[in-house]
C-alpha positions in Angstrom: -56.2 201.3 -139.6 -54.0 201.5 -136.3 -56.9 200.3 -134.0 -57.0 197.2 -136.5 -53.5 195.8 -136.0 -53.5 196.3 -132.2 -55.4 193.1 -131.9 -53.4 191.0 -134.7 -50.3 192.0 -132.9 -51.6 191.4 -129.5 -52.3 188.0 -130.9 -49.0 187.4 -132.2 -47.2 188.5 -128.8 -49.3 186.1 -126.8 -48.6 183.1 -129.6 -44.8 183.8 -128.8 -44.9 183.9 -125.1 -47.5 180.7 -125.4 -44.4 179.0 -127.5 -41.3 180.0 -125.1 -43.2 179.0 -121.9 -44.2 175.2 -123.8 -40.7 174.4 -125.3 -38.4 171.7 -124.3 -34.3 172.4 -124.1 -32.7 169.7 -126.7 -32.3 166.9 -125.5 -28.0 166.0 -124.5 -25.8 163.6 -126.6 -26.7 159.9 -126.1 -23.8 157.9 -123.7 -21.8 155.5 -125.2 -19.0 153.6 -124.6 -15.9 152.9 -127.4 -13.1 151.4 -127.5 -9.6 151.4 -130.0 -9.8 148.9 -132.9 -6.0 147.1 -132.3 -3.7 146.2 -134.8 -1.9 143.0 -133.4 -1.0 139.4 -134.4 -3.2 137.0 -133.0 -3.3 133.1 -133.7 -5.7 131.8 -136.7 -8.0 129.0 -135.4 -10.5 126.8 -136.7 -13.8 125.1 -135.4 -14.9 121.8 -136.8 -18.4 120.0 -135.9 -17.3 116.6 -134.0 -18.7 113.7 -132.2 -18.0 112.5 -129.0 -17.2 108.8 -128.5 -16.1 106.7 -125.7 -12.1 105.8 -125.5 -13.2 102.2 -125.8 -16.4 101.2 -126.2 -17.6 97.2 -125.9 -20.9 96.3 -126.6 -21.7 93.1 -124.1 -22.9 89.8 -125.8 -23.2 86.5 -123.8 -21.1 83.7 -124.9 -23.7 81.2 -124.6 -27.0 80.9 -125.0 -29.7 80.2 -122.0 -32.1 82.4 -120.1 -31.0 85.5 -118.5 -31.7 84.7 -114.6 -31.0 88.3 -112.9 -29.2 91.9 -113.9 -26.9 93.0 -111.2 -25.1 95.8 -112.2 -27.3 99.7 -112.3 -27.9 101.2 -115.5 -25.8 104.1 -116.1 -23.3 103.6 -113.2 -19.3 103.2 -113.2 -18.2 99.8 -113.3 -14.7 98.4 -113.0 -13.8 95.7 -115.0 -14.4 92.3 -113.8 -18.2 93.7 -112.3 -20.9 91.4 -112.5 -23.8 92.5 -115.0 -26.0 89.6 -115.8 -26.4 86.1 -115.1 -28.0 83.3 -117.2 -29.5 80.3 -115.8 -26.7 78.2 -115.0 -28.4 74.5 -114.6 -27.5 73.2 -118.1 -24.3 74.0 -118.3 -23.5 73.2 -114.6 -24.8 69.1 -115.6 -22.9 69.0 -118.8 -19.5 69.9 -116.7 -20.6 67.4 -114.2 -20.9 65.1 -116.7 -17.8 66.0 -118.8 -16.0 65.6 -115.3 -17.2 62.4 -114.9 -15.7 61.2 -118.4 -12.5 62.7 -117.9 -12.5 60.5 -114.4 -13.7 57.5 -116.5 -11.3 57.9 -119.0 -8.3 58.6 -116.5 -9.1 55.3 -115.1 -8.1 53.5 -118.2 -5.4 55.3 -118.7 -4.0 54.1 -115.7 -5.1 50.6 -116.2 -3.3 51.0 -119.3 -0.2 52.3 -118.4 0.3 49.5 -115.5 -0.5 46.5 -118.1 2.7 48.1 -120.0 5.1 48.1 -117.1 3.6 44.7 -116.2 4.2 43.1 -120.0 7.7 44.8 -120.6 9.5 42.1 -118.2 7.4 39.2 -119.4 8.4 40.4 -123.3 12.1 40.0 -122.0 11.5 36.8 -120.1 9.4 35.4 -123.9 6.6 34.9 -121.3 4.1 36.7 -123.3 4.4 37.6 -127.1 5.9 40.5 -128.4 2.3 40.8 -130.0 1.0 41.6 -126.8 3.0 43.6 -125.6 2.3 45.9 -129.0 -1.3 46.1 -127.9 -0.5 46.9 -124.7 1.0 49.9 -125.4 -1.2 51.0 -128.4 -4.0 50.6 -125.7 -2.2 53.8 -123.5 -1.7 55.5 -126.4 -5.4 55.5 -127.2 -6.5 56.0 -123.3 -4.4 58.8 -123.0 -6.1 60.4 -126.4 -9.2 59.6 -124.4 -8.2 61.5 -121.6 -6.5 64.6 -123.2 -10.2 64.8 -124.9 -12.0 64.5 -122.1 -10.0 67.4 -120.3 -10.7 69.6 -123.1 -14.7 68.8 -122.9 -14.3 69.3 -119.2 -12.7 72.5 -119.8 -14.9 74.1 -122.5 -17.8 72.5 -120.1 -16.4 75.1 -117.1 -15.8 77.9 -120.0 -19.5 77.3 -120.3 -20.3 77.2 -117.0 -18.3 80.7 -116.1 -19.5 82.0 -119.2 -23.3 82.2 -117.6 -21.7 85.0 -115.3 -21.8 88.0 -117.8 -19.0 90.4 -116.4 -17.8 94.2 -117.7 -14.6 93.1 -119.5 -13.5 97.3 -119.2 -13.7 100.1 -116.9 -15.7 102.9 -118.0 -20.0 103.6 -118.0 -22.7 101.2 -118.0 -25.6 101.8 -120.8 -29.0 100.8 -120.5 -29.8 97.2 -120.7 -31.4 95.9 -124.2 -32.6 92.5 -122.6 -34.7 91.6 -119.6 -34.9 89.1 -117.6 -36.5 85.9 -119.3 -35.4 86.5 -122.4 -33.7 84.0 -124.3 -30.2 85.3 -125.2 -26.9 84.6 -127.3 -24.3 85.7 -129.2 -26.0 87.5 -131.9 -28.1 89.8 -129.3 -26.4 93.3 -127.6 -26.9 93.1 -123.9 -25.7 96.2 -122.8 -22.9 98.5 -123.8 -20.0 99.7 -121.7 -18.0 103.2 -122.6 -14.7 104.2 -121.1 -15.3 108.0 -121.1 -12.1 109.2 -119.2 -10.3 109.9 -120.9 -12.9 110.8 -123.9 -12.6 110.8 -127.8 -13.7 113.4 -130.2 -14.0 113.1 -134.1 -14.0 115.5 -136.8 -13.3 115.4 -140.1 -11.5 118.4 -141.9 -10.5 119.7 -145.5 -7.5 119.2 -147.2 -6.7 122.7 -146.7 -7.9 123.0 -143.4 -5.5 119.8 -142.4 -2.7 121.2 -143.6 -2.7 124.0 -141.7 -3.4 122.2 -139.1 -0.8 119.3 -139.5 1.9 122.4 -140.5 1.0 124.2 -137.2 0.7 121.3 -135.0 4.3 120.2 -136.3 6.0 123.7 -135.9 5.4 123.5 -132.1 7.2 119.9 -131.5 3.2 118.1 -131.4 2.4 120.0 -128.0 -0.2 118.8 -125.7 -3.0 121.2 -125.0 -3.9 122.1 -128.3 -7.6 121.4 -128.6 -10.5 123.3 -127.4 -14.2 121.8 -126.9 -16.7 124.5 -127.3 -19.9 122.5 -126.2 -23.7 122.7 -127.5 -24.5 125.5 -124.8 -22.2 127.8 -126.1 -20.1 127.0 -123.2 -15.9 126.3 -123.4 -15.3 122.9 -121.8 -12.4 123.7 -118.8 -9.8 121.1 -120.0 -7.5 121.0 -123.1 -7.5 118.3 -125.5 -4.7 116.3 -127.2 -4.2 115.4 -131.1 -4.5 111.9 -130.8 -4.9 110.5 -134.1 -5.5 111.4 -138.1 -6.9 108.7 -140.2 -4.6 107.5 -142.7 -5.8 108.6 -146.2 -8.4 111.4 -147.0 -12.0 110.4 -148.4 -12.1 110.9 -151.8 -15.7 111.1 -151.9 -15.8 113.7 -149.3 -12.5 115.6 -149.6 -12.0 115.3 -145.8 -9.6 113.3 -143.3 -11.2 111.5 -140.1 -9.3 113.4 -137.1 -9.7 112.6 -133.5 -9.1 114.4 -130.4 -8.3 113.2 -126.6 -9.6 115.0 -123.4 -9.5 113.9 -119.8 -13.4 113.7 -118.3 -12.7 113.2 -115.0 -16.3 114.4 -114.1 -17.9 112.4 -116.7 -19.6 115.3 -118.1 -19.0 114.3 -121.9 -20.9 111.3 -122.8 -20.5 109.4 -126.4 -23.1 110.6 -129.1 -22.7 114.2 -127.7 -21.9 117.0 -130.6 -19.4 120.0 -129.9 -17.3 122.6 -131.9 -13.3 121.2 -132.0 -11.1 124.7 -132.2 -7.2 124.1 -133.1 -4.9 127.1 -134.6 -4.1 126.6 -137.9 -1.5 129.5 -137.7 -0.9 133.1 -137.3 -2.4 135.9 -139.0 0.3 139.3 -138.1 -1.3 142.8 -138.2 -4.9 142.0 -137.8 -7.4 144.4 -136.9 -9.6 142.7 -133.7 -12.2 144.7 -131.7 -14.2 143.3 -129.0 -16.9 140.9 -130.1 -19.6 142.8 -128.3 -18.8 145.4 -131.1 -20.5 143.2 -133.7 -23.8 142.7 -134.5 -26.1 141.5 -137.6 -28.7 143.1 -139.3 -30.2 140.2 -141.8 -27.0 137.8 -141.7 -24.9 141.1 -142.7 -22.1 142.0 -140.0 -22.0 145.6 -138.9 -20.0 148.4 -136.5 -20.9 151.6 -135.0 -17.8 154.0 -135.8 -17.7 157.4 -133.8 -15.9 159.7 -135.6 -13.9 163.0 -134.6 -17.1 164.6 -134.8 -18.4 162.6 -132.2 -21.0 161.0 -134.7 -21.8 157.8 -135.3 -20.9 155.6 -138.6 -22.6 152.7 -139.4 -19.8 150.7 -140.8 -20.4 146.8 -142.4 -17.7 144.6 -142.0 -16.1 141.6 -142.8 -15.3 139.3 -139.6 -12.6 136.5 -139.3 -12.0 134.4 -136.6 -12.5 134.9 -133.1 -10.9 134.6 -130.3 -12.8 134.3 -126.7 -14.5 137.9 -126.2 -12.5 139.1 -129.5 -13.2 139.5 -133.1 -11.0 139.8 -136.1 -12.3 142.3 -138.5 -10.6 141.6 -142.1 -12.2 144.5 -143.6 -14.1 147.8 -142.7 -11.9 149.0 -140.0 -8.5 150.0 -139.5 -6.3 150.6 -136.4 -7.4 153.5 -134.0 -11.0 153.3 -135.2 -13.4 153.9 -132.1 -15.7 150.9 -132.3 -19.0 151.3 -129.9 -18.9 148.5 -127.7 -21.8 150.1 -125.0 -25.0 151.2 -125.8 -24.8 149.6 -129.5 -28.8 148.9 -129.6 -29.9 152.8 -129.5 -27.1 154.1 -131.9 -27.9 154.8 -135.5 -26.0 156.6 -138.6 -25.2 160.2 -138.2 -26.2 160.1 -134.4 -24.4 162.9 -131.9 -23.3 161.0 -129.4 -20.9 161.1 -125.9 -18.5 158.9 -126.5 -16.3 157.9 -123.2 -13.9 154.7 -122.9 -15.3 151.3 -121.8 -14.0 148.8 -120.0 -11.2 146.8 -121.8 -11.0 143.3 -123.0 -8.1 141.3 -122.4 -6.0 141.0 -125.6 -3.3 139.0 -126.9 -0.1 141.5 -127.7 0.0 144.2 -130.1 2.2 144.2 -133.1 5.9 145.3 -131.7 5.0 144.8 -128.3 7.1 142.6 -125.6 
């Protein structure tokens, strides 16, 4: 019986040494970074969807109608007002002035015909040379050559209007569009040449809530109307450098829609906003005191669903969904699912999951507004 264990146990011992000779040492705690959740007060804002329009914006129509001889100015270009952009063909309108001059010369003519037969009959009428009569019909005569003449001056002048008119100039400063006619074409009144923007300084419109503007108006109010209270967040995610100014709210709210028509001012100095753009208007609306705000880079979404990694005194990890407010820059308001002191993983958040051992060691810091108490 002994000589028929020796090999079972021989087996066993070589199975064991095979084992501790193959195994791997565990492997050590996954590195992350954390940070404090803060308790602070920290302004509320709000984004609206708005439009960007030029500050004026004049769509170019000739005055008269001809055919457009030449386009001067460049499409897209800054013009200054007064700058040439079209010209129509100028023959007609130059012969109709001649003409019309030539009337007003005609009709000046007899006026002063008219005028000396008066002086010359006035002294005969006193010396019952000639008839009162005549005299009479004399003067009735200037009356009606100088009725000749004032309308003759006002053809001649509308004539020139005409004339000037043919000479199609930016009546603004600002950006030229592209042109809608070419040259050829038969133009007038009822037909968009061109369009010219001023775009510095720059509009914005967005419409906002009833609730929304009242916040808004209260806030706005409470700090004496300051300038600087807009922010443009553009369609690349990107903040645009300058503040914008409260220029105007519409004067009733749509009662179809619920909303008021707001508008926002910003200096463009590069002309990199352009009417018909779309960006996000922020304003605060107020302040929320005590909220909870970790860094934005905390937060992430699994199907639409906000979530935090947690690392408790443990040292493991707690998947933690959350309710998020409003943010501000790099931070994030959490309104529920945290509270102050909680270490939020803000590095290495993709490879963390629920229960997880992990190293946790502080990150670096995001700038913050101030803390509740603090000076």
């Amino acid at each position: 019986m002994l000589s028929k264990r020796i090999p079972v146990l021989i087996v066993m011992t070589t199975l064991f040494a095979s084992c501790g000779r193959n195994g791997r040492p565990p492997a050590p705690p996954l590195q992350v970074g954390i940070l404090p959740a803060v308790q602070m007060d920290v302004p509320l804002s709000h984004e609206w969807v708005g439009t960007l329009d030029g500050y004026v914006n004049a769509e170019i129509r000739p005055q008269v109608e001809g055919y457009l001889l030449r386009q001067v100015y460049k499409e897209g270009s800054s013009l200054r007002q007064g700058d040439l952009l079209f010209e129509i063909d100028p023959r007609q309108f130059k012969a109709v002035a001649d003409q019309a001059r030539a009337t007003l010369a005609r009709d000046q003519a007899a006026l002063d015909k008219a005028r000396l037969d008066v002086e010359r009959y006035m002294p005969l009428v006193a010396e019952k040379a000639i008839s009162q009569q005549e005299l009479d019909n004399a003067q009735a005569s200037l009356r009606q050559a100088q009725a000749n003449v004032d309308a003759s001056k006002a053809a001649y002048d509308k004539a020139l209007l005409n004339l000037q008119w043919t000479r199609i100039v930016s009546p603004i400063d600002g950006i030229a569009g592209i042109a809608k006619v070419q040259v050829g074409d038969l133009v007038n009144g009822q037909r968009v040449m061109t369009t010219v923007s001023t775009v510095d300084p720059i509009k914005v419109f967005f419409s906002a809530n009833e609730q929304e503007y009242m916040g808004w108006a209260r806030n706005w109010a409470a700090k004496g109307g300051d300038k600087g209270s807009l922010t443009l967040v553009l369609s690349n995610g990107s903040t645009y450098p300058l503040k914008g100014d409260t220029f105007l709210a519409d004067r009733n709210m749509d009662v179809k829609t619920g909303t008021i028509m707001l508008a926002g001012l910003f200096s463009n100095p590069q002309h990199l906003l352009r009417p018909g753009q779309f960006a996000k208007v922020m304003a605060d609306i107020g302040l929320q005191k005590g909220a909870i705000v970790v860094p934005q880079r905390a937060v992430w979404e699994v199907q639409g669903n906000p979530q935090v990694a947690v690392v408790g005194p443990d040292n493991k990890v707690d998947i933690r969904p959350v309710t998020v407010g409003s943010r501000m820059g790099s931070l994030q308001v959490i309104e529920k699912g945290l509270k102050a002191g909680d270490r939020v993983v803000v590095e290495g958040t993709q490879k963390v999951s629920a229960g997880l051992l992990v190293n946790a060691t502080p990150a670096s810091s995001t700038p913050s507004p101030q803390p509740v108490g603090s000076k």
